[in-house]
C-alpha positions as CSV (number, residue, x, y, z in Angstrom):
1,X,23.5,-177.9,145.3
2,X,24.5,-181.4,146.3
3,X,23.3,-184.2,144.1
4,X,23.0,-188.0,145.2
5,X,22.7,-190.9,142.6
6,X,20.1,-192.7,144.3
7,X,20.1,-195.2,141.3
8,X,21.7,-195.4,138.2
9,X,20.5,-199.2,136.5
10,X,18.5,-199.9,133.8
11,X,14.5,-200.7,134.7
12,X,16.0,-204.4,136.3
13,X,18.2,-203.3,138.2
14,X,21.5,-205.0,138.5
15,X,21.9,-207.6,139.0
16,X,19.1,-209.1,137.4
17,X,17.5,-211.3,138.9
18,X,18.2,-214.9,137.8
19,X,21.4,-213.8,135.0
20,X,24.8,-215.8,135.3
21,X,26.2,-213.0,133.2
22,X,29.5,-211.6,134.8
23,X,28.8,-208.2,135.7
24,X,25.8,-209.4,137.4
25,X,27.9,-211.4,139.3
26,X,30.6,-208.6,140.1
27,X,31.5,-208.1,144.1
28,X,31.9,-204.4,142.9
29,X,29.6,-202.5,144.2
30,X,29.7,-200.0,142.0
31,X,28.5,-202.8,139.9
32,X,25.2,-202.8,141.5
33,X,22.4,-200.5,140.2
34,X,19.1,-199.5,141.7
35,X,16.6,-197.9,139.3
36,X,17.5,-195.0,137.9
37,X,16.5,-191.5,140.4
38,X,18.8,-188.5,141.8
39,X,18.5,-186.5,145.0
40,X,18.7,-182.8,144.7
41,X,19.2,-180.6,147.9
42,X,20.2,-177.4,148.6
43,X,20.0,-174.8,151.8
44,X,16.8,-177.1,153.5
45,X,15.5,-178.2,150.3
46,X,14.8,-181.8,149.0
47,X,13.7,-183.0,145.5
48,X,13.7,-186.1,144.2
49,X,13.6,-187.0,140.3
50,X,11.3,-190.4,139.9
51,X,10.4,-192.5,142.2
52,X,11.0,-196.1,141.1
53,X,10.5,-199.2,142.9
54,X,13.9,-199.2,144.7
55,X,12.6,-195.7,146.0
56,X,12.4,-196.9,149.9
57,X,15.7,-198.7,150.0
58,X,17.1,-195.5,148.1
59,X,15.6,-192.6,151.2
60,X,16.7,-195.5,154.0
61,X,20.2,-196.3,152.5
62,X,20.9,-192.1,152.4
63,X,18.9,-191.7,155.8
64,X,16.9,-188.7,153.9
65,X,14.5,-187.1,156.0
66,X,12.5,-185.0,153.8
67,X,11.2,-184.4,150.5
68,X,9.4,-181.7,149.2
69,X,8.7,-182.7,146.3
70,X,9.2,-185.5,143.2
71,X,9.8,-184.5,139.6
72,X,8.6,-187.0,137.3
73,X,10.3,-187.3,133.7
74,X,7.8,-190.0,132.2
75,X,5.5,-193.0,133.4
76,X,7.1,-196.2,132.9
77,X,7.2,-198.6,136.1
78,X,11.0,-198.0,136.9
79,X,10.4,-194.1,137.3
80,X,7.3,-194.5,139.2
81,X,6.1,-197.2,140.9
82,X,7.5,-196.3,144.2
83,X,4.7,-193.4,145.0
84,X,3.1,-195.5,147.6
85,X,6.5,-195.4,149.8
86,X,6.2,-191.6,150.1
87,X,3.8,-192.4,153.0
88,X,6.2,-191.7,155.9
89,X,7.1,-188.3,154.5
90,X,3.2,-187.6,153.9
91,X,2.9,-188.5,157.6
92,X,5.6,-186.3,159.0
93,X,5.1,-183.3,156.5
94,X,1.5,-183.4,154.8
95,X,1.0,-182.7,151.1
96,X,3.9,-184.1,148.9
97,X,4.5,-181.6,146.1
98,X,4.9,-183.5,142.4
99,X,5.9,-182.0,138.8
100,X,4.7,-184.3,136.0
101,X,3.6,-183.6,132.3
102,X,-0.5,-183.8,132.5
103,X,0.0,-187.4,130.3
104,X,1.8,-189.0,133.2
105,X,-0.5,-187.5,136.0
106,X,-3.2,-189.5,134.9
107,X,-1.1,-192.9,134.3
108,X,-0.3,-191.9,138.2
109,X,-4.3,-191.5,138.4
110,X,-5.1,-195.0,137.0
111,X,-2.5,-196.8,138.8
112,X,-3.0,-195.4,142.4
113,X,-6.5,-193.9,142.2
114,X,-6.5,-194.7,146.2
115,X,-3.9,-191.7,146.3
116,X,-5.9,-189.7,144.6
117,X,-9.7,-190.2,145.7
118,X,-11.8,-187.3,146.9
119,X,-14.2,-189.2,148.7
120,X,-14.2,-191.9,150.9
121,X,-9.8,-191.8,150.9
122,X,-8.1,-194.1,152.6
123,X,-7.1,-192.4,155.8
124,X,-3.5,-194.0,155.2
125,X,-2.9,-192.6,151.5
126,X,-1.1,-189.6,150.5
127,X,-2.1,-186.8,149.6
128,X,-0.3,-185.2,146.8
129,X,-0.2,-181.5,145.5
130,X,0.2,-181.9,141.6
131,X,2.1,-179.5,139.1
132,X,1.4,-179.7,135.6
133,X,4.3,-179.4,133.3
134,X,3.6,-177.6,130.5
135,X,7.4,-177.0,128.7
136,X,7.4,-173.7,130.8
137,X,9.8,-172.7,133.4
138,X,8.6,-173.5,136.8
139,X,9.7,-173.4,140.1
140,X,10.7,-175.8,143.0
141,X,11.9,-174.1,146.2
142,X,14.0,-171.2,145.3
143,X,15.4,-172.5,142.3
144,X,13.8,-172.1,138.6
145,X,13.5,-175.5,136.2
146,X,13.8,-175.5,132.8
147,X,12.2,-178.7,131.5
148,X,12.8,-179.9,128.0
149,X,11.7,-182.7,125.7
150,X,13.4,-185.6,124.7
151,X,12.4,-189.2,123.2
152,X,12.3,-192.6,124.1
153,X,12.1,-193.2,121.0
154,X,8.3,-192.1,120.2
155,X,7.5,-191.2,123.9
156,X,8.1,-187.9,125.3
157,X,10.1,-187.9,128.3
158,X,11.2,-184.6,130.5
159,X,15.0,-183.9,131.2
160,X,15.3,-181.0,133.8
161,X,18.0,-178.3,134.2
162,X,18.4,-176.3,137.4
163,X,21.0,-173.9,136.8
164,X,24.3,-175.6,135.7
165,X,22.9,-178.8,136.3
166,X,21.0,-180.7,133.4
167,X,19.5,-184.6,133.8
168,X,18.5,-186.4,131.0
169,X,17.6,-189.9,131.5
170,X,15.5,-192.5,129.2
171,X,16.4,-190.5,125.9
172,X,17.1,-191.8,122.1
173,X,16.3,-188.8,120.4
174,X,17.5,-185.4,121.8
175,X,15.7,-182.8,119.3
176,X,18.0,-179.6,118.5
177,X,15.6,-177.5,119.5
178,X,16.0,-178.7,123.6
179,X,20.3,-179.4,122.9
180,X,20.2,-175.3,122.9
181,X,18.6,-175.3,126.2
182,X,21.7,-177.8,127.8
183,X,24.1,-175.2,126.0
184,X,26.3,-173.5,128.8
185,X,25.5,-176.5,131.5
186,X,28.7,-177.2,133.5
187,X,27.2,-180.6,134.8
188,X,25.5,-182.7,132.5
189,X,23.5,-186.2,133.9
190,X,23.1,-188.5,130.9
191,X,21.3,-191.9,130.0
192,X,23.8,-194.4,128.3
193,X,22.2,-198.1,128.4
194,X,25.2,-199.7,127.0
195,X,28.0,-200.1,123.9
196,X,25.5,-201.5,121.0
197,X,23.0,-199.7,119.7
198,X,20.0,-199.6,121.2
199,X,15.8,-199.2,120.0
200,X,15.1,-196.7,122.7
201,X,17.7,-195.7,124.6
202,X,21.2,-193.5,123.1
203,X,23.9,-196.1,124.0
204,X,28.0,-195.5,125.2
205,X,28.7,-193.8,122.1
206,X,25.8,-191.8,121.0
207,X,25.8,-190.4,124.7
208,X,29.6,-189.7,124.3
209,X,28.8,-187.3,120.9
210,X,26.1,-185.5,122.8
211,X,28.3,-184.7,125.7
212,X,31.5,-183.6,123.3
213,X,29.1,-181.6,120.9
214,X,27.5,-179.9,124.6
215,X,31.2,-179.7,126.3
216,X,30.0,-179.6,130.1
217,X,32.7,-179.1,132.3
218,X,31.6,-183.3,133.4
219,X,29.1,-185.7,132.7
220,X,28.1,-188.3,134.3
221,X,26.2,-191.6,132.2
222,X,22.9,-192.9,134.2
223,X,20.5,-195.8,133.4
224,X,23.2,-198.0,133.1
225,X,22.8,-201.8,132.0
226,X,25.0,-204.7,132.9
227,X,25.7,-205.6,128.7
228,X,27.3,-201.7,129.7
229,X,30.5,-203.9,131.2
230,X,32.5,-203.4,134.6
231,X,32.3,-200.1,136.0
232,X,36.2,-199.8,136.3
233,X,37.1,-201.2,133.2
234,X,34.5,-199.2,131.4
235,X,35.2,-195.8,133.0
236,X,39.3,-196.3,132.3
237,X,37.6,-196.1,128.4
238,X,36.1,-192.7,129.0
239,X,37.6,-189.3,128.4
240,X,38.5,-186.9,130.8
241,X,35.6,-185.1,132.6
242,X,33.2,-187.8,131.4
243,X,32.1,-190.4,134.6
244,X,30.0,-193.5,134.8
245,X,27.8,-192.6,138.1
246,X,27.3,-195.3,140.6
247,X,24.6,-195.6,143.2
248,X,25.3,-193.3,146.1
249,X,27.6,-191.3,144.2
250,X,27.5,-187.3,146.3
251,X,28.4,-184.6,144.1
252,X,28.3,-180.5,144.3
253,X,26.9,-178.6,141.4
């Protein structure tokens, strides 16, 4: 399975707009971070996790040419907002398959109830065919998801392994109960906003203990920040096997 960091920032983005701060500034452009969303294909399958507001820039900057489907790991803005931009897919493809707990289907509901009319719709709006996560296994193409809980800090958010691949993103509080479904995951995707601590998101360190009490074969930190530092200089800190992603980042799992 090949997996693309679409985005790998923090729900501004980075830069931000308007900051003078240096890594904002940075001509690196693995300094530069679109929200935070991966690409997961395989054989002629295409799944996307969230679907933030960078999502069109993300499918035109990879050239992707089909979805068939969006996993949704909570409802805040940054992971969602981007549903509308499906609409080209929808065109080409009809229904749009999406995975959400039954909480964040209806925030999806309230905030594009044109998408989801029965009467009177649109004739440009989506049509979406909706999945219900329910802490069970489930299915997307051929391959079998094992969703788990995590915290951010009092909201529940879903991280998603597919095999050897686990991706965790907006978490503070990994319960012990879900750290035994990571167990055995060779490639391990994980939110790390920045050095200090942090209300609801585990920051450099914290993220560094899950990963050495898990011991995937790598990891790779998402959701970065720019209080996170350079890309280079922070990733010559990290210990072998252990990777701060960057946007557009290609990997095989």
């Amino acid at each position: 399975m090949k997996v693309t960091f679409l985005g790998t920032g923090t729900s501004q983005g980075v830069p931000i707009i308007g900051s003078d701060h240096p890594v904002c500034l940075s001509k690196n452009p693995k300094d530069k971070r679109l929200r935070v969303s991966v690409l997961l294909e395989w054989e002629d399958f295409s799944y996307v996790i969230d679907c933030g507001p960078d999502f069109r820039q993300q499918m035109l900057v990879n050239n992707v040419q089909k979805i068939d489907g969006i996993l949704f790991t909570h409802e805040h803005n940054d992971h969602v907002i981007g549903l509308d931009d499906i609409r080209p897919f929808y065109f080409r493809q009809g229904n749009i398959s999406i995975y959400s707990h039954k909480r964040v289907l209806e925030s999806l509901k309230q905030r594009f109830q044109y998408v989801f009319e029965t009467e009177n719709k649109y004739p440009g709006a989506p049509t979406l065919d909706t999945t219900i996560i329910d802490d069970l296994p489930f299915l997307i193409g051929n391959k079998e998801v094992i969703p788990m809980n995590v915290y951010h800090p009092e909201l529940q958010v879903y991280g998603f392994r597919v095999g050897d691949f686990a991706y965790v993103t907006d978490a503070k509080i990994i319960p012990d109960i879900e750290l035994e479904k990571l167990k055995g995951v060779k490639t391990l995707v994980l939110n790390a906003l920045r050095k200090e601590e942090h209300r609801s998101h585990l920051n450099l360190n914290q993220a560094l203990d899950v990963v050495d009490y898990l011991k995937p074969e790598r990891a790779y930190f998402t959701h970065i920040s720019h209080h996170m530092g350079f890309h280079d200089d922070v990733q010559n800190e990290l210990p072998e096997g252990v990777f701060l992603a960057y946007d557009n980042l290609k990997i095989e799992v």
